[in-house]
PALO-651026 format. One record per residue (C-alpha): residue in one letter; residue number from 0; chain; x negated, y negated, z. Coordinates in steps of 0.1 Angstrom, whole numbers. Each point is the difference from the previous one (the first is absolute). Layout:
   type   seq   mol      xx      yy      zz
      A   NUM     A       X       Y       Z
...
END
This chain:
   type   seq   mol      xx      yy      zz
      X     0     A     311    -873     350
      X     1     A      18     -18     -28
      X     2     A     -12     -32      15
      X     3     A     -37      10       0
      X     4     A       4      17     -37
      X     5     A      14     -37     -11
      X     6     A     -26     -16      13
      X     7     A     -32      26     -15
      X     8     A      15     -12     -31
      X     9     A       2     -31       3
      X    10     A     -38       0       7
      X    11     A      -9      13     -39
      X    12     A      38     -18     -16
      X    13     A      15     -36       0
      X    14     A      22     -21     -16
      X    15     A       0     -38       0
      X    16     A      28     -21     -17
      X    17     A     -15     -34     -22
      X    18     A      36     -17      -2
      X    19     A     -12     -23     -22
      X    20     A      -7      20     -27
      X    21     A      28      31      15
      X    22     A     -36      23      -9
      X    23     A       0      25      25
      X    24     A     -34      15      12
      X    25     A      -8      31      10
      X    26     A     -37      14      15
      X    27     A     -11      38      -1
      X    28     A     -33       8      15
      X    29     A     -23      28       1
      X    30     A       0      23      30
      X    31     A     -35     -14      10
      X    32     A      14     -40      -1
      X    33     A     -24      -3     -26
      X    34     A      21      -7     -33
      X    35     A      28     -20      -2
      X    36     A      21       4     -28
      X    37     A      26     -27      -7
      X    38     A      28      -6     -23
      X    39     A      22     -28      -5
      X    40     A      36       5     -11
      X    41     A      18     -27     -19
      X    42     A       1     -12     -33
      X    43     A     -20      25     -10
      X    44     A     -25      35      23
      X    45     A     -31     -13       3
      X    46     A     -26      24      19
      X    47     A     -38     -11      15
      X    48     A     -23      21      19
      X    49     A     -24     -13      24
      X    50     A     -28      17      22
      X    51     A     -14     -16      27
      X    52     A     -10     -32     -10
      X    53     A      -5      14     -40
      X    54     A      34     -11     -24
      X    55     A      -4      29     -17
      X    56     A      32      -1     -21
      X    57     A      16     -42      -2
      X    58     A      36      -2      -2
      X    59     A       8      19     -33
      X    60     A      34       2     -18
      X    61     A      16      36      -6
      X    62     A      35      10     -23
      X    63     A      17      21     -20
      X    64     A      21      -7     -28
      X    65     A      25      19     -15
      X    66     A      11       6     -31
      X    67     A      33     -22       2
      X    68     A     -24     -31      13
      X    69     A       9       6      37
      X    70     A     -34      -9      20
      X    71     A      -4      21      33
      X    72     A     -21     -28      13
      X    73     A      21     -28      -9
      X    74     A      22     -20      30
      X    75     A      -3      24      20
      X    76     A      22       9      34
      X    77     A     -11      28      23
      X    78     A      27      20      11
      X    79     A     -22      23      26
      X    80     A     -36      -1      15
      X    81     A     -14      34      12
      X    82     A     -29       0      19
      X    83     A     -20      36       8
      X    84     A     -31      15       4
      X    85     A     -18      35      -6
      X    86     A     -26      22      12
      X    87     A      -5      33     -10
      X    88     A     -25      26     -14
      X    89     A       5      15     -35
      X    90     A     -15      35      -4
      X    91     A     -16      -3     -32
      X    92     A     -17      29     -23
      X    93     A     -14      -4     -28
      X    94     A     -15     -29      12
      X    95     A     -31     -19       5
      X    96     A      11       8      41
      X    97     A      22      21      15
      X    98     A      18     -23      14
      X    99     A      10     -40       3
      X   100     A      17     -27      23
      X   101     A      34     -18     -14
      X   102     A      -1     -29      27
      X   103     A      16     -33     -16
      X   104     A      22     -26      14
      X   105     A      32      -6     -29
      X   106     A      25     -23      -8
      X   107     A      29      10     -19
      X   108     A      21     -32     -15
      X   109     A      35       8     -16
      X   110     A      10     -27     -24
      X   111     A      33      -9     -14
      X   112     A      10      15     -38
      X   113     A      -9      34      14
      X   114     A     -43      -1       1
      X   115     A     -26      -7      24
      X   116     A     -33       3       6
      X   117     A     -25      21      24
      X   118     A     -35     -15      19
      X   119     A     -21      19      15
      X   120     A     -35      -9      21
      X   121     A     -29      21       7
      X   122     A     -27      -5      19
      X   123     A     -20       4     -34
      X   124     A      25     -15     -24
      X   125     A      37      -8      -9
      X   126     A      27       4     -24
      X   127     A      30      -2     -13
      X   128     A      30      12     -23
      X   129     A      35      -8     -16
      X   130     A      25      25       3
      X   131     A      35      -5     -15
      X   132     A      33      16       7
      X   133     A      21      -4     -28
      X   134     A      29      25     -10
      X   135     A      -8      -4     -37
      X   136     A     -34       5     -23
      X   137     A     -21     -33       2
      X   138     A     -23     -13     -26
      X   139     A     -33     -16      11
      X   140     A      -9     -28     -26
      X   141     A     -30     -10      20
      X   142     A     -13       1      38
      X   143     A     -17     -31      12
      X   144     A     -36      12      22
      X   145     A     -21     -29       8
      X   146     A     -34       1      21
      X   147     A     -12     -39      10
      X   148     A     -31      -2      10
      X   149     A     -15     -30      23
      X   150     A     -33      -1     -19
      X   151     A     -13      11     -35
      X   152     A     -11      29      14
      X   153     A     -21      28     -19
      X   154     A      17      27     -13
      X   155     A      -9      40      -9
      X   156     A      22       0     -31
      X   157     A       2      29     -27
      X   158     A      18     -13     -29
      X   159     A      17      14     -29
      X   160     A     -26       5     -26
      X   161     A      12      25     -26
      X   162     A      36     -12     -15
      X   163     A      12      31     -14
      X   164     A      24      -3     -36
      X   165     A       2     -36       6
      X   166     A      23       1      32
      X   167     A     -21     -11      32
      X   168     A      18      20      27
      X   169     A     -16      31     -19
      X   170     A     -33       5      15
      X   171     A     -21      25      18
      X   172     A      -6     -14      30
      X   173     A     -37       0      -3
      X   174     A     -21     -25       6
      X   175     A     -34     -17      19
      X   176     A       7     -26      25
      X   177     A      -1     -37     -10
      X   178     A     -12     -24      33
      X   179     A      17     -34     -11
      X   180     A      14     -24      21
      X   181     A      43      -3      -4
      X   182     A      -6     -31     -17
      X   183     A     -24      16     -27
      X   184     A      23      21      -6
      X   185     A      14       0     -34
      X   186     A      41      -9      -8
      X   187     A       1      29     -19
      X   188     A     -13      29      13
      X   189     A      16      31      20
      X   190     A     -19      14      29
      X   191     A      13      34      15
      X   192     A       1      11      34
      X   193     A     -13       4      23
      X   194     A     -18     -35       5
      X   195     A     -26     -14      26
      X   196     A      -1     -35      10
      X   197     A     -30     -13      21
      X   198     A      11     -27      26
      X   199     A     -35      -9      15
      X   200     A     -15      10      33
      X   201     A      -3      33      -7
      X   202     A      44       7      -3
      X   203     A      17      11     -32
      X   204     A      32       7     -10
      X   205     A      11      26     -28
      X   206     A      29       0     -16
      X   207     A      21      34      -9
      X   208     A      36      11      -7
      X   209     A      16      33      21
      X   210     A      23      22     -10
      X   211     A       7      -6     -34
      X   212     A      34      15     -12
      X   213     A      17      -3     -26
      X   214     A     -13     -34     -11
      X   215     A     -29     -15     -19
      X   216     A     -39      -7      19
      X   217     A      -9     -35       6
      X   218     A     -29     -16     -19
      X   219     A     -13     -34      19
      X   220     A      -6     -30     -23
      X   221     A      -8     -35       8
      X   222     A      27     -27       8
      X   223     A       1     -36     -14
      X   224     A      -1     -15      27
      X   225     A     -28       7      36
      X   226     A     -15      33       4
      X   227     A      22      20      -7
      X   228     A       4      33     -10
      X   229     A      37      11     -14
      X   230     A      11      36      -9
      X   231     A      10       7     -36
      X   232     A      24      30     -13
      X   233     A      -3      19     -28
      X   234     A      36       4     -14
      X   235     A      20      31      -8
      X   236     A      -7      12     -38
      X   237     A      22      -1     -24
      X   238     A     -17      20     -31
      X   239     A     -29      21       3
      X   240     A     -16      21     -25
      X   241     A     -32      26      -4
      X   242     A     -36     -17      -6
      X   243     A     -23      32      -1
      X   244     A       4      16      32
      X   245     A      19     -25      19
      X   246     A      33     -17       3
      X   247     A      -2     -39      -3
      X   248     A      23     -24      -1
      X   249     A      11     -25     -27
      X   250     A      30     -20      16
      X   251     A       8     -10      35
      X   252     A      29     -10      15
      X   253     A      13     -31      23
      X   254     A      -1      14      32
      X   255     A     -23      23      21
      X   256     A      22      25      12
      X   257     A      37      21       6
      X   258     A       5      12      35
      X   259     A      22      10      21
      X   260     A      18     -24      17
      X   261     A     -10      16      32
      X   262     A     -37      -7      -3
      X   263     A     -29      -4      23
      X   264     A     -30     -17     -24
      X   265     A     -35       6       1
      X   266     A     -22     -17      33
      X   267     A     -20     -28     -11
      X   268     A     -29       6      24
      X   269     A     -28     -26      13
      X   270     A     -28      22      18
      X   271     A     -29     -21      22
      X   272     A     -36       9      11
      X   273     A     -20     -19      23
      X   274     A     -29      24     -16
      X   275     A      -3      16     -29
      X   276     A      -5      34      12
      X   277     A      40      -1      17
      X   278     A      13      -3     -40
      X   279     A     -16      36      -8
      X   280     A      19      21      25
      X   281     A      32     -14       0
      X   282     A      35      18       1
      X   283     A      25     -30     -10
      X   284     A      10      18     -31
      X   285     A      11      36      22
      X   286     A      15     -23      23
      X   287     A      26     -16     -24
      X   288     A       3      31     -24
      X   289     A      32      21      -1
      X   290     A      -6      32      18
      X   291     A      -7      31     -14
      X   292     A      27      14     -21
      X   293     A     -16      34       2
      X   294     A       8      16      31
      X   295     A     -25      33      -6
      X   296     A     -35     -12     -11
      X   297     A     -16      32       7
      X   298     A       1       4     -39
      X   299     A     -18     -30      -6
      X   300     A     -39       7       4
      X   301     A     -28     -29      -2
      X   302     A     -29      10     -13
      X   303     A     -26      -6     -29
      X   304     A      -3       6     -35
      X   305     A     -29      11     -27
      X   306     A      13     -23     -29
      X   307     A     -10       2     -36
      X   308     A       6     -32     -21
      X   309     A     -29     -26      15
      X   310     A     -22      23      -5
      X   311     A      11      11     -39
      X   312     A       0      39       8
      X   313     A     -37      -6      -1
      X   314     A      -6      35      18
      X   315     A     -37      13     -14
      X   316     A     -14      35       8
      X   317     A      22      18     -15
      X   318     A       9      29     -22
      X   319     A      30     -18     -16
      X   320     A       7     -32     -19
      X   321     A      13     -23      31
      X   322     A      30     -18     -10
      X   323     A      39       1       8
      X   324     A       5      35      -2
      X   325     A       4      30      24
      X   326     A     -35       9       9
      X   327     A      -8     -37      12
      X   328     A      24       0      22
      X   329     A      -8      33      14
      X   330     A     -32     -13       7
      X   331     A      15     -29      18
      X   332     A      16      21      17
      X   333     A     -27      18      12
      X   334     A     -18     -28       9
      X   335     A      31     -14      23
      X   336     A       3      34      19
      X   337     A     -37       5       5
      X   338     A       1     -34      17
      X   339     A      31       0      16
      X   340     A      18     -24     -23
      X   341     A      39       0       6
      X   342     A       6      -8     -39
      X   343     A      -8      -4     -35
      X   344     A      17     -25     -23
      X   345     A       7       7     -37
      X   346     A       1     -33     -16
      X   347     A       7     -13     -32
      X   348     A       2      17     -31
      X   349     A      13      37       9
      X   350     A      31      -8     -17
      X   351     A      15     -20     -24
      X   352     A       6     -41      17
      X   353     A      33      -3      -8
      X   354     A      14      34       4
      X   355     A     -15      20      33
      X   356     A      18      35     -13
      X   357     A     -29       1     -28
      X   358     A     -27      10      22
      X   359     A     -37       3     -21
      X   360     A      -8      26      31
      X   361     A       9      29      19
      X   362     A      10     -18      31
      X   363     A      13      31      15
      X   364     A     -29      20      -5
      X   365     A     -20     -31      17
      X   366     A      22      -4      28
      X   367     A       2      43       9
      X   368     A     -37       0       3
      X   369     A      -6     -35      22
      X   370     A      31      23      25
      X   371     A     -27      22      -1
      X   372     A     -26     -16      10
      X   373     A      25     -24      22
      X   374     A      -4     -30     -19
      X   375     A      30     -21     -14
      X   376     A       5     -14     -33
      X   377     A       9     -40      -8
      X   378     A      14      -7     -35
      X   379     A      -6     -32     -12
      X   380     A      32     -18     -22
      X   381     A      11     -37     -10
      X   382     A      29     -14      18
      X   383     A      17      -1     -35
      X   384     A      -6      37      -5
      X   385     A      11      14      39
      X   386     A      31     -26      -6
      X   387     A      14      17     -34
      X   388     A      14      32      26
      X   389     A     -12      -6      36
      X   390     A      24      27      17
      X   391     A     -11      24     -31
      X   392     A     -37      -4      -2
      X   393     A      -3      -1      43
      X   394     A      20      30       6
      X   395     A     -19      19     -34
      X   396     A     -35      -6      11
      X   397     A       4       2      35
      X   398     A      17      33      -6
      X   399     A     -35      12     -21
      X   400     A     -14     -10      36
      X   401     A     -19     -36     -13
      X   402     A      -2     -17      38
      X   403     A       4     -44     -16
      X   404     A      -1     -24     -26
      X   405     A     -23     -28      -6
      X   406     A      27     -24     -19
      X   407     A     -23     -25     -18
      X   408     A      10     -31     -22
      X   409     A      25     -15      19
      X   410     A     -13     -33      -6
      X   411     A      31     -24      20
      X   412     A      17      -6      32
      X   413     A      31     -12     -15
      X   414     A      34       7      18
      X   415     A       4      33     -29
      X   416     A     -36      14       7
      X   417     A       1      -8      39
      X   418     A      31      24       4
      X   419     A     -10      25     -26
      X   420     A     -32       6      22
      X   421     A      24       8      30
      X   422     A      22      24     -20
      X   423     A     -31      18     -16
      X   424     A     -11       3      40
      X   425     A      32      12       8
      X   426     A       5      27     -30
      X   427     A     -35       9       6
      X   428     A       9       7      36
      X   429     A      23      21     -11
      X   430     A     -24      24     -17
      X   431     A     -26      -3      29
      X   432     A     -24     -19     -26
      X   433     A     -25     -24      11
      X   434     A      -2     -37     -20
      X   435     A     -27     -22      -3
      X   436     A      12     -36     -20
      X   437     A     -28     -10     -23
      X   438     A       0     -30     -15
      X   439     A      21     -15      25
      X   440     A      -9     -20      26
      X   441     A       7      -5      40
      X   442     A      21      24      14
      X   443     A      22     -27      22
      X   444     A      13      28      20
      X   445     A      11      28     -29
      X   446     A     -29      24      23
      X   447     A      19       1      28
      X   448     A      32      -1     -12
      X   449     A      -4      31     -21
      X   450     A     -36      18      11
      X   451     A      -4      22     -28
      X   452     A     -10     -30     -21
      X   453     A     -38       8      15
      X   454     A     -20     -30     -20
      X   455     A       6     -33     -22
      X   456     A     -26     -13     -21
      X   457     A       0     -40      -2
      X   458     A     -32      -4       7
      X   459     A     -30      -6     -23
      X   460     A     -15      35       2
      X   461     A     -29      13     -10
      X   462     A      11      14     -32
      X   463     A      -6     -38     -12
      X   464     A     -36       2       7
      X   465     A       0      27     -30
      X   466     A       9     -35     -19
      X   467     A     -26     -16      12
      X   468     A      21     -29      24
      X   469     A     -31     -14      23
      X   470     A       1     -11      36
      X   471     A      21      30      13
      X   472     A     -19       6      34
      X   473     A      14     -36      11
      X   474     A      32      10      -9
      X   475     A      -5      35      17
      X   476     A      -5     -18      33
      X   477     A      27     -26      -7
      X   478     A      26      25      -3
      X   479     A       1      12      31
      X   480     A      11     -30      17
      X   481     A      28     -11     -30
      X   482     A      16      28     -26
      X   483     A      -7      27      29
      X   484     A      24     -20      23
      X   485     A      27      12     -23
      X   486     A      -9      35       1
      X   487     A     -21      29     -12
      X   488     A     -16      -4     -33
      X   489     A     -14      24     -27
      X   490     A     -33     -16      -4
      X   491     A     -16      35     -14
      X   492     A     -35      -1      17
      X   493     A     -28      26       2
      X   494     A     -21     -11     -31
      X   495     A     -35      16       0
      X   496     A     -13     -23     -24
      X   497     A      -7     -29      19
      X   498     A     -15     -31     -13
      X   499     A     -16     -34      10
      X   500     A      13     -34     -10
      X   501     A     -29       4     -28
      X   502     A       3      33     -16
      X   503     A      40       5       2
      X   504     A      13       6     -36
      X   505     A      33      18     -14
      X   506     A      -5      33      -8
      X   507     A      34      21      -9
      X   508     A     -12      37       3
      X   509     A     -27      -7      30
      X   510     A      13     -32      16
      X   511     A     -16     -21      30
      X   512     A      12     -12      22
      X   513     A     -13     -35      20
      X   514     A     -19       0      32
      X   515     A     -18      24      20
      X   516     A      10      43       8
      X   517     A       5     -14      37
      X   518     A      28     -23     -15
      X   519     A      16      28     -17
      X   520     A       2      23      33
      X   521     A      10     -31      19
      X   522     A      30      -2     -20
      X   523     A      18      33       8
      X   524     A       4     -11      39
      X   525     A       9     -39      -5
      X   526     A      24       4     -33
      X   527     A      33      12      13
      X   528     A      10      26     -26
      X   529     A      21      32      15
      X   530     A      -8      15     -37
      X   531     A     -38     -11     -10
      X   532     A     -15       6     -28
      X   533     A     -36      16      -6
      X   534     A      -4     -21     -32
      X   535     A     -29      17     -11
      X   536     A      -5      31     -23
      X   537     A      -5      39      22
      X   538     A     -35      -2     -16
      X   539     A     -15     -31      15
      X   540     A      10       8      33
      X   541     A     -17      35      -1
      X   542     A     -25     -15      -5
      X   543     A       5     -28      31
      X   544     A      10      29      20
      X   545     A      -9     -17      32
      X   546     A      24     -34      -7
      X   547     A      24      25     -12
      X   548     A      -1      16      32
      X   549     A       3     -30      19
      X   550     A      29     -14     -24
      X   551     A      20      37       6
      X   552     A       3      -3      36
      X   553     A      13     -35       5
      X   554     A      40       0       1
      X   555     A      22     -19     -18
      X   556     A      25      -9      35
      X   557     A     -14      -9      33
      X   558     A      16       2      34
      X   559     A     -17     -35      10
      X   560     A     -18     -34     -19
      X   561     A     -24     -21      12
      X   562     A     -12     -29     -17
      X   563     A     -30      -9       9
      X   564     A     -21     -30     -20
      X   565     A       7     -20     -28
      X   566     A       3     -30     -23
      X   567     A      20      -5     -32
      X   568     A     -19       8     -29
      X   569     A     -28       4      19
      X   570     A      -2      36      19
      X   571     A      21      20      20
      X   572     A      -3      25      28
      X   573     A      28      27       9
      X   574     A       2      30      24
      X   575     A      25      28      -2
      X   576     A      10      28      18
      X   577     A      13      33      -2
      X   578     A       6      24      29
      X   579     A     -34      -4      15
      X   580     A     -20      -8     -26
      X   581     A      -5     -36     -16
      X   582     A     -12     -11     -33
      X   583     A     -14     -34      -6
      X   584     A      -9     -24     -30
      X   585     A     -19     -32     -13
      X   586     A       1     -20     -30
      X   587     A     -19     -27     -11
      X   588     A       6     -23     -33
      X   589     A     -35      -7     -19
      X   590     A     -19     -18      32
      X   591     A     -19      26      17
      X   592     A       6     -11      38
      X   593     A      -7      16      36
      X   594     A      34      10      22
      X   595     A       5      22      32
      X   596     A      28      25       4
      X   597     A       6       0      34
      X   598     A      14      34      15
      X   599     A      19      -7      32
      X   600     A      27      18     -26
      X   601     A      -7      30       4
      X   602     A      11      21      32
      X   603     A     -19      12      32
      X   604     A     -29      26      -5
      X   605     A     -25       1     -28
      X   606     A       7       5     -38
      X   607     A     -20      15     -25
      X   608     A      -3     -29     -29
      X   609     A      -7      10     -38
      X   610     A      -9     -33     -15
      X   611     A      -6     -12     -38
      X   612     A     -20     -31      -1
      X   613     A     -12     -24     -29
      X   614     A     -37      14     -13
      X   615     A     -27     -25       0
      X   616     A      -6       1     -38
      X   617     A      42      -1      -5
      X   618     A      -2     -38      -7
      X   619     A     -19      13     -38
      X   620     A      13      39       7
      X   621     A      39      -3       8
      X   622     A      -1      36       9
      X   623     A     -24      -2      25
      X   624     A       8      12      35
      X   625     A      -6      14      34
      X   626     A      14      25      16
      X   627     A      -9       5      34
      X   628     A      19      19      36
      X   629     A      -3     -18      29
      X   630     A      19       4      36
      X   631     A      19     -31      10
      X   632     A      28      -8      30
      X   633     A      21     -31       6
      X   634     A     -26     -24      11
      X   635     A     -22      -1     -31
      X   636     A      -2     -25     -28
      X   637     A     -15       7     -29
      X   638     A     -17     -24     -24
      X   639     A      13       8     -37
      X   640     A     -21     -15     -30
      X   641     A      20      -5     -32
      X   642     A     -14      -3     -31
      X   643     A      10     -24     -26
      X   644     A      33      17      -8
      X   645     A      -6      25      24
      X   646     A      22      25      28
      X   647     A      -5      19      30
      X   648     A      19      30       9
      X   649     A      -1      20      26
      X   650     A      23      29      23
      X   651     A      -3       7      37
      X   652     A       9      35      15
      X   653     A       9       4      36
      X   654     A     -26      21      19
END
């Protein structure tokens, strides 16, 4: 048995010896044979990724470097090399599936001055991580992340774009994709993660970071020399101060981060497609994550939320001025229960900024009568504000029965905001509060890790189409395949306004939104969001009562994903499932185009299938639709037209 275990690893691990050099090299590979992962230990750790014929990642040079000038990368001898493998499946609620397969091959390399380093291969991707195992606090002065590529290939980048108080690592992690190749990429720019990479014949590879900890996010800029792409760290802050609403920072210091000196770092993660379709339901991210550190989540309910701010409070029909003030959100309230909305969400200006104790409004007398009517209240607060008295302002409010808090304005991923947003998880967890991060971006793992945080923003949401910002259906069906590899996103769909490329304009109290209704309804089954928004005012849905209805009854989790279709940027197809029935979606950017959802999804027996499809006037009538019932099974395709910014939507009920 031993001898047969040896040589089953052997098969995905091996180690050859260049005496030459005294460079040892090592070889992990995927459980399919598919990806090879190699890394090359002398001098310095240099890691390359290949699939199939493809050189996905070229030899690359990684490191850490301390604080006292130690280099763990530098000269290095290997003390122990641990090959090992795992296959399990992770139960996963709250999820986009209930649950996933953890099948890697691994490589674990111990080096000498007390570090080393962790491979993994997937048949979908690989990764890696540092992990140190010093008795003392260490000091991070920089980590060296480099990504060679063979070609200058193009890239999906979304780039820093709003430097906030002069510093560049405060940002809001919002932004439209650029398509460049690496070498058009300019030396000064920051792009944030995730990123997409297109090799050619139809593969990609995206780039992400898992489980971040403790430690600052990576940004990807270019390198001097070949295509390369080389992480950058935003480093600890040293003096901060109050702009408005928000904490910026005016000095940095000389290193990135303080850990412990028994450490495990975050993965750097290289994730490959052979189609595009493979990058929008992918679990790499709930692979790598820390497990839940909540062991009862029966507290924590999904769910979605009537939400007041896109829409400016712009209720009508009335017999009360409409505003932030009791009665409006009574009549949100109303609206949520008579549609079987989980929540509401109080946003901004129901108390004062800076201080959360000096509430404008009767929160209590708000949050008595949604228990009524079995809706929960959402406060909204800045990061800034919640962080004045976390334990105080949790355990106050959630006393008074408020279920969350939207914690807005956070603005940076450096190594003090990275474990702030875990302690605000964990003291929320506390109280049995719900979080969703806005103005933050990827979650990198925080989700699973601690569950009650139920949605992060870092996306570029709808609420910047009140602005104006143009071109946002391609970004709505490039999302899906990058930032949605990270994890959910609050994207706040559900605009009843919808506009064509021609007559979209900003409008604060009654905004638009671009492309078609179908597009809209689309969104609620391929977003991931466990908490999603209804972004438009109680009023305009009464009067859509029939995409309301439609929007109420999709969930927010799913027991199973199915991508279907799909091209970067250009549309995307996804099915979803929950107990027997399934929910599917399509999305189109501004070419109107012809696609087929193919069925063979959905179980045995026939389904009853409500479906929203494009009008034929929507490409000069954005809110034109269909709505038709038709009976389907299995074996059926159907042939979807989309409009020119346009969406399909449909639900199938088991018979």
């Amino acid at each position: 048995m031993k001898l047969r275990a040896l040589l089953s690893l052997c098969l995905f691990f091996a180690c050859t010896i260049a005496l030459a050099q005294n460079t040892k090299v090592y070889h992990v590979k995927s459980p399919d044979g598919k990806i090879d992962l190699m890394v090359s230990v002398g001098k310095t750790i240099e890691w390359s990724v290949k699939h199939e014929d493809t050189e996905v990642i070229l030899p690359s040079e990684v490191s850490l470097t301390l604080g006292d000038g130690m280099v763990f990368g530098d000269d290095v001898k290997v003390k122990d090399a641990k090959p090992s493998s795992g296959n399990q499946v992770i139960n996963t609620p709250l999820y986009k599936k209930d649950k996933i397969t953890d099948n890697y091959n691994q490589l674990t390399l111990t080096f000498r001055n007390d570090y080393g380093m962790i491979f993994r291969a997937y048949d979908d991707g690989a990764a890696y991580r540092f992990f140190t195992s010093k008795a003392y606090e260490i000091t991070i002065a920089n980590e060296e992340a480099n990504f060679n590529f063979k070609d200058d290939d193009k890239a999906y980048l979304p780039f820093v774009n709003d430097y906030r108080h002069h510093d560049k690592f405060n940002t809001s992690f919002e932004a439209l994709y650029d398509r460049l190749n690496i070498s058009a990429i300019k030396k000064d720019t920051l792009a944030f993660m995730p990123v997409l990479v297109d090799l050619g014949n139809g593969k990609k590879a995206a780039l992400l970071e898992g489980d971040l900890q403790d430690y600052p996010g990576m940004y990807l800029t270019p390198g001097t020399t070949g295509h390369n792409l080389h992480g950058v760290f935003a480093p600890y802050p040293t003096k901060e101060e109050l702009s408005n609403i928000n904490y910026v920072v005016d000095e940095r210091a000389d290193y990135i981060a303080k850990t412990k000196g028994i450490h495990t770092f975050p993965w750097r993660v290289v994730v490959i497609s052979t189609e595009d379709k493979q990058l929008a339901n992918n679990d790499m991210m709930r692979r790598l994550a820390e497990p839940s550190k909540i062991a009862d989540l029966s507290w924590i309910k999904p769910g979605k939320v009537a939400w007041d701010w896109w829409n400016d409070w712009n209720i009508s029909h009335v017999n009360f001025k409409a505003g932030i003030n009791v009665p409006t959100y009574k009549y949100y309230i109303d609206f949520a229960a008579a549609n079987k909305l989980e929540y509401i969400i109080i946003d901004e200006g129901w108390s004062d900024d800076h201080d959360l104790t000096k509430t404008k409004l009767d929160i209590q007398q708000i949050v008595d009568y949604g228990k009524q009517k079995g809706v929960g209240v959402i406060l909204w607060s800045t990061w800034y504000a919640i962080t004045r008295d976390a334990d105080g302002l949790f355990a106050k409010f959630a006393q008074m029965g408020v279920k969350g808090f939207k914690i807005d304005f956070i603005d940076r991923d450096d190594q003090k905001m990275v474990s702030s947003l875990y302690d605000l998880a964990e003291k929320a967890a506390k109280n049995h509060l719900l979080v969703d991060y806005h103005g933050m971006y990827k979650p990198s793992g925080l989700m699973t890790t601690w569950p009650n945080v139920i949605n992060c923003e870092g996306v570029k949401g709808m609420e910047n189409e009140k602005w104006g910002v143009k071109d946002h259906p391609g970004y709505d069906v490039s999302i899906p395949f990058i930032r949605m590899m990270a994890g959910p996103m609050d994207y706040t769909p559900g605009a009843m306004r919808n506009a064509t490329k021609e007559s979209i304009r900003p409008i604060n109290s009654n905004p638009m939104a671009q492309g078609t209704r179908c597009h809209q309804l689309a969104m609620y089954t391929i977003f991931e969001a466990p908490l999603q928004m209804l972004s438009d005012n109680p009023t305009a849905y009464m009067k859509e009562q029939e995409s309301t209805d439609f929007i109420a009854k999709v969930p927010t989790v799913f027991d199973e994903t199915v991508a279907l279709d799909g091209k970067v940027g250009e549309f995307v197809s996804i099915a979803r499932r929950k107990g027997t029935t399934w929910y599917a979606g399509s999305m189109s950017n501004w070419t109107a185009r012809e696609t087929s959802i193919d069925l063979s999804f959905l179980g045995d027996g026939t389904y009853k299938a409500t479906i929203f499809e494009d009008g034929i006037n929507a490409d000069r009538d954005a809110t034109d639709y269909v709505k038709k019932e038709i009976t389907v099974t299995s074996k059926d395709k159907l042939k979807v037209q989309l409009a020119s910014g346009g969406g399909w939507a449909a639900r199938f009920e088991k018979q």
